[in-house]
VMD Tcl script that draws the C-alpha trace (Angstrom):
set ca {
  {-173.14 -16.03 57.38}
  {-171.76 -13.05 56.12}
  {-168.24 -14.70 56.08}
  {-169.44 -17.39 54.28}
  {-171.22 -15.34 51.59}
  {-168.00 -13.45 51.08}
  {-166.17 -16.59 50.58}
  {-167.84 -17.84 48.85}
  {-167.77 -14.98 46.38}
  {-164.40 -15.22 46.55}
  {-163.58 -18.64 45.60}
  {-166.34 -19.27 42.66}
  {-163.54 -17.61 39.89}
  {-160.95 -19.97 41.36}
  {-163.68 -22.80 40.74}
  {-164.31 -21.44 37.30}
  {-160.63 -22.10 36.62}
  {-160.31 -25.23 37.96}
  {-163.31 -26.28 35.81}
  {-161.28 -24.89 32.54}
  {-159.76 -26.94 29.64}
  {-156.39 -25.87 27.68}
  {-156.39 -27.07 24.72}
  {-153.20 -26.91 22.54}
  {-154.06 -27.06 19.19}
  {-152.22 -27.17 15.51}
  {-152.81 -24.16 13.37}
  {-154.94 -25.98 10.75}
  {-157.30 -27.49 13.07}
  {-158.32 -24.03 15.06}
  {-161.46 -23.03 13.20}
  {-162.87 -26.93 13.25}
  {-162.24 -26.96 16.97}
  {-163.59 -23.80 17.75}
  {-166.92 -24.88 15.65}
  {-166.54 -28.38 17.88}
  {-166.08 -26.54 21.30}
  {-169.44 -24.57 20.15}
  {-171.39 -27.82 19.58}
  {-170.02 -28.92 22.71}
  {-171.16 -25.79 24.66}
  {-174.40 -26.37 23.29}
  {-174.58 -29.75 26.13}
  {-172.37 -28.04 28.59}
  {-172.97 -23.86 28.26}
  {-170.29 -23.59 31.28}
  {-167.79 -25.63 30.31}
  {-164.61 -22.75 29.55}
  {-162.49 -24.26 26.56}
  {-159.67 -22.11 25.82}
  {-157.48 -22.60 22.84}
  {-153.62 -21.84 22.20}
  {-152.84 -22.17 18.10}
  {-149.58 -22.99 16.74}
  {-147.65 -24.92 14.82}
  {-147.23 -28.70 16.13}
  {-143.44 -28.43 16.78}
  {-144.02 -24.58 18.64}
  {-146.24 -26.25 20.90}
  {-144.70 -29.43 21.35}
  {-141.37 -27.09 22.64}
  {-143.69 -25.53 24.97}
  {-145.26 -28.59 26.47}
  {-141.51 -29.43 27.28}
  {-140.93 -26.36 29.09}
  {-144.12 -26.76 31.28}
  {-146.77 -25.23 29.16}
  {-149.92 -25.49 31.20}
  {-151.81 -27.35 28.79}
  {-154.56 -30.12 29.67}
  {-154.87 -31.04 26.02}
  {-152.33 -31.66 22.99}
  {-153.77 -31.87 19.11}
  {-151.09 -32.06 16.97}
  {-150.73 -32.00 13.64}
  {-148.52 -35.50 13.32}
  {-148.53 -38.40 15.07}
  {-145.06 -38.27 15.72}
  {-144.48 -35.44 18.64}
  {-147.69 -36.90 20.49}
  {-145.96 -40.61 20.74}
  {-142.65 -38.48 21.54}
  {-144.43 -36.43 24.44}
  {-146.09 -39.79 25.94}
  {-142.34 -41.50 25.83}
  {-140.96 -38.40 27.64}
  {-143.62 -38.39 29.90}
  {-145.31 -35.62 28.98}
  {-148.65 -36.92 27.60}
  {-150.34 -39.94 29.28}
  {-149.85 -42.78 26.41}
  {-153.15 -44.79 26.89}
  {-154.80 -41.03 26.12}
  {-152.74 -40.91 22.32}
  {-155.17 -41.27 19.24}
  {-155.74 -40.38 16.18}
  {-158.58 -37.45 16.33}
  {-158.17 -36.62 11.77}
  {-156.22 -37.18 8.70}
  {-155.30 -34.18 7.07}
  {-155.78 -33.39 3.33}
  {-153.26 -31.24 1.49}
  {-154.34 -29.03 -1.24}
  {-152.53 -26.26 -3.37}
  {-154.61 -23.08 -3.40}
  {-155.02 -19.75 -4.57}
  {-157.77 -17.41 -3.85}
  {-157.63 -16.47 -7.85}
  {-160.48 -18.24 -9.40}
  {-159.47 -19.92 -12.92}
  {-155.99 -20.99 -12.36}
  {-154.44 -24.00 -13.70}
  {-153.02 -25.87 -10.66}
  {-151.55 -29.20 -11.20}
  {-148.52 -30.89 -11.47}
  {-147.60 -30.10 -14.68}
  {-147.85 -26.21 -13.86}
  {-146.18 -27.03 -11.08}
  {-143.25 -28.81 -13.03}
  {-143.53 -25.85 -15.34}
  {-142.47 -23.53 -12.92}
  {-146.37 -22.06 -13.79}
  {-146.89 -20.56 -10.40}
  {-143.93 -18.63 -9.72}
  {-143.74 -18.70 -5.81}
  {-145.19 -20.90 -3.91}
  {-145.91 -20.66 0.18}
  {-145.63 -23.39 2.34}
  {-145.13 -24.22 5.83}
  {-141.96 -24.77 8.00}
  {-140.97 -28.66 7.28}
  {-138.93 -28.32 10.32}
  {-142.04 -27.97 12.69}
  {-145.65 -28.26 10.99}
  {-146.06 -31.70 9.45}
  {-148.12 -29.71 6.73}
  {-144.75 -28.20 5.48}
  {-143.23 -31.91 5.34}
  {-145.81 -32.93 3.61}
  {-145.54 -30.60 1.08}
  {-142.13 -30.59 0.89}
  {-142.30 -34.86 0.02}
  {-145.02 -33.09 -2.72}
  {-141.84 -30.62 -4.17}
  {-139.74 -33.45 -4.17}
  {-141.75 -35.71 -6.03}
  {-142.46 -33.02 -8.71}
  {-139.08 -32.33 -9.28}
  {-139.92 -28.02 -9.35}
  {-137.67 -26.26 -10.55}
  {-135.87 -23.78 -9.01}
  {-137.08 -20.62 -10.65}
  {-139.87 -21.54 -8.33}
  {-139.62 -19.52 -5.15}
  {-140.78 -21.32 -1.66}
  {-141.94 -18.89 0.57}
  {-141.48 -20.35 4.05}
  {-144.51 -19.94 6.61}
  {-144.38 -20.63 10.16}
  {-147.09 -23.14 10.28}
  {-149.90 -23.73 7.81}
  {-152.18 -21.09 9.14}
  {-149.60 -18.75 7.43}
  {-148.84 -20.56 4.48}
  {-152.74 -19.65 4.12}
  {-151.96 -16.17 4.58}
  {-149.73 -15.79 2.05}
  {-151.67 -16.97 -0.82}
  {-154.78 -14.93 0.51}
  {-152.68 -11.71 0.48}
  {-151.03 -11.98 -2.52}
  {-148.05 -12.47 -1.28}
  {-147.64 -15.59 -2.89}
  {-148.87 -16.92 -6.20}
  {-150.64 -19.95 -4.30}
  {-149.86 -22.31 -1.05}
  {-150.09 -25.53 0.67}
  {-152.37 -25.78 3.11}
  {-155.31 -27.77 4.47}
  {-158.22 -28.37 2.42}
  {-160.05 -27.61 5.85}
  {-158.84 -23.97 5.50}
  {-160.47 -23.62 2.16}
  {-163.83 -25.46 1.54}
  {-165.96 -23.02 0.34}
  {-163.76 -20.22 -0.14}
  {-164.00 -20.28 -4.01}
  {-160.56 -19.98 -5.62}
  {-158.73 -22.64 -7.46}
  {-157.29 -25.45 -5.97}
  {-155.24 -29.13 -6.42}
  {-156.24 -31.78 -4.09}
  {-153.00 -33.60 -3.68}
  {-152.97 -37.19 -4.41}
  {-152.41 -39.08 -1.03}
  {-149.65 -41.16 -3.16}
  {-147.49 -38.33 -3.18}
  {-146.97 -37.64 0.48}
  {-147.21 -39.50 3.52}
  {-150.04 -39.45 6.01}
  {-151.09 -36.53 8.19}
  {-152.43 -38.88 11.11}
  {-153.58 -36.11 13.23}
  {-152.82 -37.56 16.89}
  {-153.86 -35.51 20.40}
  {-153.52 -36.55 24.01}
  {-153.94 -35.58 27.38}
  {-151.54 -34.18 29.63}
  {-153.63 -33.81 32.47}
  {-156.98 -36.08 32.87}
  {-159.01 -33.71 34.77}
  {-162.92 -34.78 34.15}
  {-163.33 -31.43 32.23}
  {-160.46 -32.25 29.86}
  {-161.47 -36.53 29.94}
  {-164.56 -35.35 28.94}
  {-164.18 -32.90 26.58}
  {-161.39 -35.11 24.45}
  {-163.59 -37.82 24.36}
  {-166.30 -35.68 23.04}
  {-163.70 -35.69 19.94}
  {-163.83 -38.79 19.25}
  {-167.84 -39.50 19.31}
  {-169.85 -39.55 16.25}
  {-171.10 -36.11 16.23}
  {-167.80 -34.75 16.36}
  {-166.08 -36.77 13.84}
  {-168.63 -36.04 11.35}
  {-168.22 -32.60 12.04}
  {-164.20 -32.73 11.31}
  {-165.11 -34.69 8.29}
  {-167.57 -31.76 6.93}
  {-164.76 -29.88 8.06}
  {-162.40 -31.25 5.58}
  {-160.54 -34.27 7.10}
  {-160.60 -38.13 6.54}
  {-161.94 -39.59 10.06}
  {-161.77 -43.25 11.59}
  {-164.73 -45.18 12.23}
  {-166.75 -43.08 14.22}
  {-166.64 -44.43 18.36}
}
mol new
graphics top color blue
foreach p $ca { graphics top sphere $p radius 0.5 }
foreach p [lrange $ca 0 end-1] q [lrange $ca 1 end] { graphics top cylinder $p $q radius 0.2 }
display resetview
């Protein structure tokens, strides 16, 4: 009996980490899914979510080098659809969880932003993400281009839109691109870009691994509750499952 109760002492951490959920997740969705994971806690108290935040490209390059993720929410729609071709991400599991909304910002209430000051060369540098890797920093790159701004404009480069966010909240940049999710009631001045000028952030996740702790949880992200929680949170959503 003793044995047994020593055991079984022994092997109840090893269940509590079989019962955990990784969830990689894009930089601008980390506060909405850490207020989802806390509504979702609130039906399943043990349930052990734990979150890795980067940009989409970062952790896409990880998944390919055996990250041990259960969960992938990406920023774009194009690295999950890469993953599930590679193998990576089980296809039938690939949907779109948000649709991103890009904003300029600055924490500096009373400032002009729009595209003429833009055009102007108003704001004198201007932070965005890395085009290269967070589809944020495409996004607003396709913005730039559009605009035609000058060059007396200087583009400081973040590593994902987390630290595009940074920049402008710092002062180390006049204002940034980010996601209007990262700034809803922050106060400030901000330019909600036209969806005309950019192409759509279709926010796509999928599972790698379909344990029933990660089945569950995604599909928790997809019911009504949640989705009207990542529209408060600043997103377009589909029709609600």
């Amino acid at each position: 009996m003793r044995y047994l109760l020593l055991l079984s002492l022994f092997l109840l951490p090893l269940m509590a980490n079989a019962d955990s959920v990784r969830v990689a997740v894009a930089a601008n969705f980390a506060s909405p899914l850490r207020t989802l994971v806390a509504l979702y806690q609130r039906s399943y108290p043990q349930a052990d979510i734990q979150l890795t935040v980067a940009s989409t490209g970062k952790l896409a390059a990880q998944i390919r080098q055996g990250a041990p993720y259960d969960i992938f929410l990406a920023a774009d729609n194009r690295r999950p659809l890469e993953l599930a071709r590679e193998g990576w991400l089980k296809p039938e599991t690939v949907r779109t969880y948000a649709q991103g909304v890009l904003v300029v910002w600055t924490p500096r209430p009373g400032v002009p932003i729009t595209p003429q000051s833009l055009r102007q060369g108003s704001l004198h540098t201007v932070a965005l993400a890395n085009a290269r890797t967070a589809p944020y920093g495409q996004a607003a790159q396709a913005v730039l281009s559009a605009l035609q701004v000058p060059k007396s404009v200087t583009l400081v480069r973040a590593e994902n839109v987390g630290q595009s966010y940074h920049f402008a909240h710092s002062g180390a940049a006049a204002a940034a691109f980010v996601a209007l999710s990262q700034v809803l009631g922050q106060g400030g001045s901000q330019w909600r870009v036209p969806t005309s000028l950019y192409p759509p952030i279709l926010q796509q996740g999928g599972l790698l691994n379909d344990t029933p702790g990660a089945s569950q949880f995604y599909d928790f992200l997809f019911s009504a509750a949640a989705q009207q929680q990542i529209e408060a949170s600043g997103y377009r959503v589909m029709h609600a499952q």
